[in-house]
MITORSE-684263 format. One record per residue (C-alpha): x, y, z; residue in three letters; residue number from 0. Coordinates in steps of 0.05 Angstrom, whole numbers, plus 5000, padded with zeros to 4 digits. Example, Ala and Ser with C-alpha at 12.3 -4.5 7.8 and 13.67 -1.06 7.14 Angstrom:
BEGIN
+------+------+------+------+------+
|   c1 |   c2 |   c3 | gufi | bavo |
+------+------+------+------+------+
| 5246 | 4910 | 5156 |  ALA |    0 |
| 5273 | 4979 | 5143 |  SER |    1 |
+------+------+------+------+------+
# end
This chain:
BEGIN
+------+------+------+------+------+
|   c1 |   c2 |   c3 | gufi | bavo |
+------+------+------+------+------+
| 3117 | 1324 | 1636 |  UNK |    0 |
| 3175 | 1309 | 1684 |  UNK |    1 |
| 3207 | 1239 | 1669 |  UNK |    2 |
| 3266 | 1220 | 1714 |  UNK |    3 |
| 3311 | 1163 | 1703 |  UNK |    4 |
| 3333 | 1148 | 1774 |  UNK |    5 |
| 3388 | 1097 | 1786 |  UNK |    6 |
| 3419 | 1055 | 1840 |  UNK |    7 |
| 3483 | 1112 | 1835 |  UNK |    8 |
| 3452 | 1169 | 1790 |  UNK |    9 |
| 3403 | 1212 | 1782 |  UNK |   10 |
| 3373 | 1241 | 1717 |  UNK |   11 |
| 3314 | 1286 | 1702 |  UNK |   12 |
| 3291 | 1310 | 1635 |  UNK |   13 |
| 3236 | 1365 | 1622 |  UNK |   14 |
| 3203 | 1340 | 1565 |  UNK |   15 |
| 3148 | 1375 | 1520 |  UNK |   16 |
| 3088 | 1359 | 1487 |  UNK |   17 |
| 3121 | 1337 | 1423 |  UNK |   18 |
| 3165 | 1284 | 1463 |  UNK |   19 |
| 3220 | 1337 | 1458 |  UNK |   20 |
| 3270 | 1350 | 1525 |  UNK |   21 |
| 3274 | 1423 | 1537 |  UNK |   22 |
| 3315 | 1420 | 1589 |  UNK |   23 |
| 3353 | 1366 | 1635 |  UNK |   24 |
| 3396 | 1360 | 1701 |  UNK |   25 |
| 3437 | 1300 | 1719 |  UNK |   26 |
| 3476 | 1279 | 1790 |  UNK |   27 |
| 3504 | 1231 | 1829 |  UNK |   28 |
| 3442 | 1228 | 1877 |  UNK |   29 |
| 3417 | 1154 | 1858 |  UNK |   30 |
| 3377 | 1120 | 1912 |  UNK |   31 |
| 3434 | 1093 | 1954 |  UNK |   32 |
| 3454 | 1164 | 1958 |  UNK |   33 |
| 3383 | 1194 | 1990 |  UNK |   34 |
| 3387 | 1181 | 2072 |  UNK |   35 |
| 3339 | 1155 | 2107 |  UNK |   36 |
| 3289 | 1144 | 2048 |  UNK |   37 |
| 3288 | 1215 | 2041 |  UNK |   38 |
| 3258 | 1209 | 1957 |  UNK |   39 |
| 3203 | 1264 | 1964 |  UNK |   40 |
| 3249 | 1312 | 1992 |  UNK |   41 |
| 3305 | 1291 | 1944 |  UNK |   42 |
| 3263 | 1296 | 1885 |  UNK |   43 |
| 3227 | 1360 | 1902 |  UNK |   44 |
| 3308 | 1394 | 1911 |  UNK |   45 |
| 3319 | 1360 | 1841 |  UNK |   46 |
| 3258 | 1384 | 1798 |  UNK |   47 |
| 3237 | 1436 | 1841 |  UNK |   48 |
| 3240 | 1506 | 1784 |  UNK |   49 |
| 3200 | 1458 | 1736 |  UNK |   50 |
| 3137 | 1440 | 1787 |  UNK |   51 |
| 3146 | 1517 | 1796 |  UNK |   52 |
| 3141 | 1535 | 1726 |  UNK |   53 |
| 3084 | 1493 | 1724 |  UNK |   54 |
| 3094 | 1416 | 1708 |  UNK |   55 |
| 3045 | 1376 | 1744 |  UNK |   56 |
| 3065 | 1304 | 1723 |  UNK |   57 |
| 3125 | 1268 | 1736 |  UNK |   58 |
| 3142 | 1191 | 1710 |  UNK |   59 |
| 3204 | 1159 | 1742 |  UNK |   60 |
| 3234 | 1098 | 1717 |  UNK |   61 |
| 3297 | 1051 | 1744 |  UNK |   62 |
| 3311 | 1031 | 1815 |  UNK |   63 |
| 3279 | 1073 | 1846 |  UNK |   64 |
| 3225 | 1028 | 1839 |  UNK |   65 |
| 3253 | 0970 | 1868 |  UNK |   66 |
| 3250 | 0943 | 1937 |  UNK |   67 |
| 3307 | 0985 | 1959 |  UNK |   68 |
| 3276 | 1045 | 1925 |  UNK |   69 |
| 3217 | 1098 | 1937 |  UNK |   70 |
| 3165 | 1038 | 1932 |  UNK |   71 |
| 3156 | 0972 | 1902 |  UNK |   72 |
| 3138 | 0972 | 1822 |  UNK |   73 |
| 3107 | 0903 | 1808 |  UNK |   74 |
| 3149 | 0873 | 1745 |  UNK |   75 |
| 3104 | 0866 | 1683 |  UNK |   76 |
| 3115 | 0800 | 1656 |  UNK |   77 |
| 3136 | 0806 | 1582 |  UNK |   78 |
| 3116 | 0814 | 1525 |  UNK |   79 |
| 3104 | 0880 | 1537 |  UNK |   80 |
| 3113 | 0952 | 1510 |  UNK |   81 |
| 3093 | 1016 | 1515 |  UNK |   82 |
| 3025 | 1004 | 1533 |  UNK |   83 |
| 3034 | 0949 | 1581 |  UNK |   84 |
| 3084 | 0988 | 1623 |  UNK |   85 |
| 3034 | 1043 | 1624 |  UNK |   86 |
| 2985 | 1004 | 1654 |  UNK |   87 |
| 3022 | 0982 | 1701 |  UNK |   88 |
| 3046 | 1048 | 1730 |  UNK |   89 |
| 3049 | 1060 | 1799 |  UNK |   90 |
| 3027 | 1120 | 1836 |  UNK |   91 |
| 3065 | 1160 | 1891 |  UNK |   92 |
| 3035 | 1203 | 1937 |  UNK |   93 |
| 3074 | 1269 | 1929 |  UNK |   94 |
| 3048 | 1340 | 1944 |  UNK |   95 |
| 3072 | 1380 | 1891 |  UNK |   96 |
| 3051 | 1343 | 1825 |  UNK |   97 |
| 3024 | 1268 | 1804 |  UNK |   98 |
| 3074 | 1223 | 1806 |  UNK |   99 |
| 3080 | 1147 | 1775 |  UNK |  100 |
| 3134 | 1091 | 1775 |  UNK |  101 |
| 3146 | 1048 | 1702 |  UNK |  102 |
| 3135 | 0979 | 1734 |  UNK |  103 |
| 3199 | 0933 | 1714 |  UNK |  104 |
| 3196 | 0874 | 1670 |  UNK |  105 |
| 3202 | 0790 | 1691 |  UNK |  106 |
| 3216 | 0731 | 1644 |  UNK |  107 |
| 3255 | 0665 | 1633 |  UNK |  108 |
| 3307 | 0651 | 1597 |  UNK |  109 |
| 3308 | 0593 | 1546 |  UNK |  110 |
| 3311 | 0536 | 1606 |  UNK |  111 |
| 3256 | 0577 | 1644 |  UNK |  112 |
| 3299 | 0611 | 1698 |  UNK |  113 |
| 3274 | 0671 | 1717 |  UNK |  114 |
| 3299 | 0742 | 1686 |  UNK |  115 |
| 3282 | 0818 | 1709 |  UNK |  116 |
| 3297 | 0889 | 1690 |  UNK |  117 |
| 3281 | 0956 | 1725 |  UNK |  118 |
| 3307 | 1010 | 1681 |  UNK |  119 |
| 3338 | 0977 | 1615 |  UNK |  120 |
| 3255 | 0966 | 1594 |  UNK |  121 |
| 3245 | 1049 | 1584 |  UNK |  122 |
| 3299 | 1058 | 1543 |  UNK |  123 |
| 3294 | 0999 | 1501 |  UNK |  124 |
| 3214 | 1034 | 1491 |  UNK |  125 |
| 3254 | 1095 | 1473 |  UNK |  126 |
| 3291 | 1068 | 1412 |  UNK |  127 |
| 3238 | 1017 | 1387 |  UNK |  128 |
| 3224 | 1078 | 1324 |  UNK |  129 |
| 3294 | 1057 | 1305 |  UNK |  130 |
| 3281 | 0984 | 1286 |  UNK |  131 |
| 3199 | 0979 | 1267 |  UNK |  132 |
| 3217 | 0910 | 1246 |  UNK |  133 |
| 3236 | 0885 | 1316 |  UNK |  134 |
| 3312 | 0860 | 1324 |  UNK |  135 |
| 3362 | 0850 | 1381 |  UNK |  136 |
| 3370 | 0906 | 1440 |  UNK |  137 |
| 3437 | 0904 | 1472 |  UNK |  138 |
| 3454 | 0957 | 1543 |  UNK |  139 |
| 3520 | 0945 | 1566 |  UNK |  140 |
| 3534 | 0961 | 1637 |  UNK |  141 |
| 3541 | 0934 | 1705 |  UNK |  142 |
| 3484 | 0878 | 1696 |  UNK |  143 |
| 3478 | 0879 | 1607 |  UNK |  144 |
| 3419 | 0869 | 1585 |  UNK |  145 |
| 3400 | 0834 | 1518 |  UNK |  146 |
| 3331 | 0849 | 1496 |  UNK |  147 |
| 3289 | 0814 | 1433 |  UNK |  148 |
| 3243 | 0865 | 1402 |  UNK |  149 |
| 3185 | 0844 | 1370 |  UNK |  150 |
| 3126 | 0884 | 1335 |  UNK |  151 |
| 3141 | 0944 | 1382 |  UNK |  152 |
| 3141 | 0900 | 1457 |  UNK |  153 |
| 3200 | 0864 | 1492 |  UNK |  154 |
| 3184 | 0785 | 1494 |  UNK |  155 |
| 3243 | 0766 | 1525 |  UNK |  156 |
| 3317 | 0779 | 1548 |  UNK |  157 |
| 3383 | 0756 | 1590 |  UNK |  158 |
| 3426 | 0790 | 1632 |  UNK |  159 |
| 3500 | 0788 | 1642 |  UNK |  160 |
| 3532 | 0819 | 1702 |  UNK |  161 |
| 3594 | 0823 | 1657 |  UNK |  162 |
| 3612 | 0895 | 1683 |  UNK |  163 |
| 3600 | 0876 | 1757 |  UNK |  164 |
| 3656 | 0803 | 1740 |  UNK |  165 |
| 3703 | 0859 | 1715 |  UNK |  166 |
| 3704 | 0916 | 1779 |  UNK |  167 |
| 3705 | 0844 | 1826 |  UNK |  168 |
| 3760 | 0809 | 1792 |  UNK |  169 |
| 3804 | 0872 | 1782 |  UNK |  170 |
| 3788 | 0897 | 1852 |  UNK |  171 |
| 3783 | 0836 | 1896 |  UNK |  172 |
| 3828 | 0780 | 1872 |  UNK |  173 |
| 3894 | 0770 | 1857 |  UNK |  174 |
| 3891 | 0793 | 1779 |  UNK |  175 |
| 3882 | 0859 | 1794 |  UNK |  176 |
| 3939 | 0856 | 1842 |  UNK |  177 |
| 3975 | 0867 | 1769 |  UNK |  178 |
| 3942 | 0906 | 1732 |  UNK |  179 |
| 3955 | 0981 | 1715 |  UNK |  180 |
| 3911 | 1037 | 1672 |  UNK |  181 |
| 3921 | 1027 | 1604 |  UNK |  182 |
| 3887 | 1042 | 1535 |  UNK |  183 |
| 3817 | 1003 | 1536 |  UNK |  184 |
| 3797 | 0988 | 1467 |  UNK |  185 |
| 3876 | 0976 | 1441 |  UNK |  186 |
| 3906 | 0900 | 1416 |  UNK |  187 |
| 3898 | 0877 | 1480 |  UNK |  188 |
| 3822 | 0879 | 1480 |  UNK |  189 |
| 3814 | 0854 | 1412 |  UNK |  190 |
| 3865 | 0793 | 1436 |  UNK |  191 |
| 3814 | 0778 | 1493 |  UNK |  192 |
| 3758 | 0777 | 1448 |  UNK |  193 |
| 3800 | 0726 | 1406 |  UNK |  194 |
| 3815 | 0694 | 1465 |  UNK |  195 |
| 3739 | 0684 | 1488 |  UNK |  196 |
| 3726 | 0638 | 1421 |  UNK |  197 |
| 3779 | 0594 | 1442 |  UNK |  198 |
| 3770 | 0520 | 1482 |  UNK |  199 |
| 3776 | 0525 | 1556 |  UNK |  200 |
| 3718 | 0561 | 1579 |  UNK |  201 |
| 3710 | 0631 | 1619 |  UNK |  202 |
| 3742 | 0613 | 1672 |  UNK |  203 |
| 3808 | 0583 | 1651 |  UNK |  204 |
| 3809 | 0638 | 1598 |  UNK |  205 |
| 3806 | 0700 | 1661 |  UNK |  206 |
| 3863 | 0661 | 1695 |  UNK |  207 |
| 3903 | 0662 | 1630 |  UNK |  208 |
| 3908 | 0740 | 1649 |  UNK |  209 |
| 3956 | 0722 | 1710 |  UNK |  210 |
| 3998 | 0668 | 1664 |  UNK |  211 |
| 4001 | 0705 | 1607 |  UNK |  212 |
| 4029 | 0774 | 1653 |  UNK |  213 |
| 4077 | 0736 | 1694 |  UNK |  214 |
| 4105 | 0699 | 1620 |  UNK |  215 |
| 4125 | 0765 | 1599 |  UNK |  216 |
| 4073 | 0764 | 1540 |  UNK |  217 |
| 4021 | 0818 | 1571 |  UNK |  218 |
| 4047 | 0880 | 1595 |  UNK |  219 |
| 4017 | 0899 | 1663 |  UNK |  220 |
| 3988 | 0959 | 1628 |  UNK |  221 |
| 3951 | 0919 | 1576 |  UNK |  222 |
| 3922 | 0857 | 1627 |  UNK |  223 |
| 3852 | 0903 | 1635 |  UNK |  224 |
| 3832 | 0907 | 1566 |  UNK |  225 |
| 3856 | 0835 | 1559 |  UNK |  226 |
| 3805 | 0815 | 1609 |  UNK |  227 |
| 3754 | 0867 | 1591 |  UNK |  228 |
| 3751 | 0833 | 1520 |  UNK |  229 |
| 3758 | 0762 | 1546 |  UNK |  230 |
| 3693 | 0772 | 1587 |  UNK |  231 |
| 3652 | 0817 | 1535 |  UNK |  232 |
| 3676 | 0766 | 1480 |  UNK |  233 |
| 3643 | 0710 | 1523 |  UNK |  234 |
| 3580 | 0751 | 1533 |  UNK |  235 |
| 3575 | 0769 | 1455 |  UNK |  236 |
| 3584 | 0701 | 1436 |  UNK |  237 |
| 3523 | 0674 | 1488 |  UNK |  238 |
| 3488 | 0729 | 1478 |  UNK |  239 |
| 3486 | 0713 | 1399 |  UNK |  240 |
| 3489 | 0640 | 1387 |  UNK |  241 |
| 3419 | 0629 | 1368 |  UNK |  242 |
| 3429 | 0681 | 1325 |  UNK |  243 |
| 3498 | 0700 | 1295 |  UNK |  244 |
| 3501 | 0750 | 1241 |  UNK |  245 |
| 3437 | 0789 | 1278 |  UNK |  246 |
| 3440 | 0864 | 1282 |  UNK |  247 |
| 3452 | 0887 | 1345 |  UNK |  248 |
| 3422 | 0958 | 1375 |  UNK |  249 |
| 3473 | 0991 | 1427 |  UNK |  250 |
| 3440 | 1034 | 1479 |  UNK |  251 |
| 3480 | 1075 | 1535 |  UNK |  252 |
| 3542 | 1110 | 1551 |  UNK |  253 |
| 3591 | 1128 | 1485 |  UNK |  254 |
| 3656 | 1091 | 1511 |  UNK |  255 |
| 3617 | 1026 | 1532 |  UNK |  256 |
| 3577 | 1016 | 1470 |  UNK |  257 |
| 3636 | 1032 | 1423 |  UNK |  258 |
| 3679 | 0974 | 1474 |  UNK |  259 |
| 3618 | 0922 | 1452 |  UNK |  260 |
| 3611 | 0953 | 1379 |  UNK |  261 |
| 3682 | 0933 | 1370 |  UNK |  262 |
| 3674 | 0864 | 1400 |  UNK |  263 |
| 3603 | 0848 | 1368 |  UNK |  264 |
| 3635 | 0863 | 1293 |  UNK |  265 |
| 3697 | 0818 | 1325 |  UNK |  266 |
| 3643 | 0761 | 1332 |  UNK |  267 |
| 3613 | 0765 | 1264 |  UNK |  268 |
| 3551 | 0807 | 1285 |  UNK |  269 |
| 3538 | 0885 | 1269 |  UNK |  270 |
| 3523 | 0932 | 1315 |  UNK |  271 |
| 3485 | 1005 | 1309 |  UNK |  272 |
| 3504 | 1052 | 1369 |  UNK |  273 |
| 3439 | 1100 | 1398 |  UNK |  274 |
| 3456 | 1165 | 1432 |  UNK |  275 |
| 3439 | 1182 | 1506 |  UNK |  276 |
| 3368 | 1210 | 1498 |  UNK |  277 |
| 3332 | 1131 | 1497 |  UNK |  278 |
| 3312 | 1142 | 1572 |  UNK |  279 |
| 3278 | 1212 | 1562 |  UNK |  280 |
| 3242 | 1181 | 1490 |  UNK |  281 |
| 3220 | 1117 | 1534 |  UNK |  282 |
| 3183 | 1153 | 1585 |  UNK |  283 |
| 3151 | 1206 | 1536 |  UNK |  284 |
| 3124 | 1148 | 1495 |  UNK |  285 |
| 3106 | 1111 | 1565 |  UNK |  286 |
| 3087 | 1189 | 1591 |  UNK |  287 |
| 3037 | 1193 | 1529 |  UNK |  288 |
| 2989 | 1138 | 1533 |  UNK |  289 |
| 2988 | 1133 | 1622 |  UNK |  290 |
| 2927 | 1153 | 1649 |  UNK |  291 |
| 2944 | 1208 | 1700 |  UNK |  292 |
| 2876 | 1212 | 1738 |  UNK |  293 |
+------+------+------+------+------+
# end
């Protein structure tokens, strides 16, 4: 089986055996904003093309590639749901070299009943699940993080913080970035913001701090990123955790990211267990396993 984890901005394709074992990947920057004019067949078949040669005949994509900007529209399965729930609700792609399915996304509400969804985050949270049998708290840091509660193998529910997506705005678009330079971003500084985010004031008078505290002379230009970076994950760890402080906490992506929130989760009082990069290419050879490819 083919599975392909196919982002908004990347593409990534793992070749994965009968045993749930990847023989062989490929990765790019060829995520669905970067295929013109709706061009997925052709951009896929360029992609995975040695592999239908050698013989694969079945190919499972997850991500946003399903969404409404994507190849085609994956209905959301509402949760709970797990392995088996997002392989029935798999949706198939007519493609003329091999059978090809979308994983569906998942919808929710948060605790006042506003609606939550994920088109990606759901796969690799399946791909870890062998990790913690018991069930516990899934955490995927990124542009839009996703906090997941596990329970007896199925995702019943989650929030989402678009933490990474505040950051790139504030530092790119408004006046705080204006003086800001590179600088180390797990140093004092981000621990300080992290600090900062248990303080009274709120988010918002907290990210302005960042200007005061630069122009006082008490945060070097070079040090104002990580100050905000940790003022912002701080506030997410906290609301993220405050029906449940103390939990253990499952990391899942990139190294530098989860070891940025591994810090600032132990800063918070919680614990936190880092996963490697492989949780995409497990979730859809679990979610691979029991489809029905008829």
């Amino acid at each position: 089986m083919i599975g392909v984890d196919w982002g908004t901005t990347s593409f990534r394709a793992f070749r994965i055996g009968r045993d749930g074992a990847v023989r062989d990947r490929r990765s790019g920057p060829r995520g669905i904003l970067a295929v013109p004019d709706g061009r997925f067949a052709e951009t896929l078949r360029e992609e995975i093309g040695p592999w239908l040669a050698a013989g694969e005949d079945q190919v499972l994509l997850s991500g946003m590639i399903g969404s409404r900007q994507g190849w085609k529209e994956a209905p959301y399965v509402a949760c709970p749901a797990g392995a088996a729930e997002l392989a029935a609700g798999l949706v198939d792609i007519p493609f003329d070299w091999a059978k090809v399915k979308l994983v569906p996304g998942l919808s929710g509400t948060d605790e006042s009943g506003i609606a939550e969804v994920m088109r990606g985050e759901e796969t690799e949270v399946i791909g870890v699940l062998a990790d913690f049998p018991a069930g516990g708290i899934a955490c995927l840091p990124g542009t839009h993080s996703k906090w997941a509660r596990v329970e007896d193998g199925r995702i019943v529910r989650f929030t989402t913080h678009m933490t990474g997506e505040t950051y790139a705005t504030l530092r790119g678009h408004t006046i705080l970035g204006r003086m800001m330079r590179d600088g180390p971003p797990d140093g004092a500084a981000f621990d300080a913001g992290v600090r900062r985010s248990a303080e009274p004031g709120g988010l918002l008078h907290h990210v302005f701090g960042v200007r005061a505290e630069t122009l006082a002379g008490r945060l070097s230009d070079g040090d104002a990123g990580a100050y905000l970076s940790g003022i912002l994950i701080g506030h997410e760890v906290r609301a993220a955790l405050a029906s449940t402080p103390g939990a253990v906490v499952h990391l899942i992506g990139a190294p530098d990211l989860t070891a940025l929130y591994a810090r600032a989760i132990t800063a918070c009082g919680a614990f936190a267990e880092r996963h490697n990069g492989e949780a995409a290419a497990r979730g859809l050879a679990l979610i691979g396993a029991v489809a029905t490819w008829n």
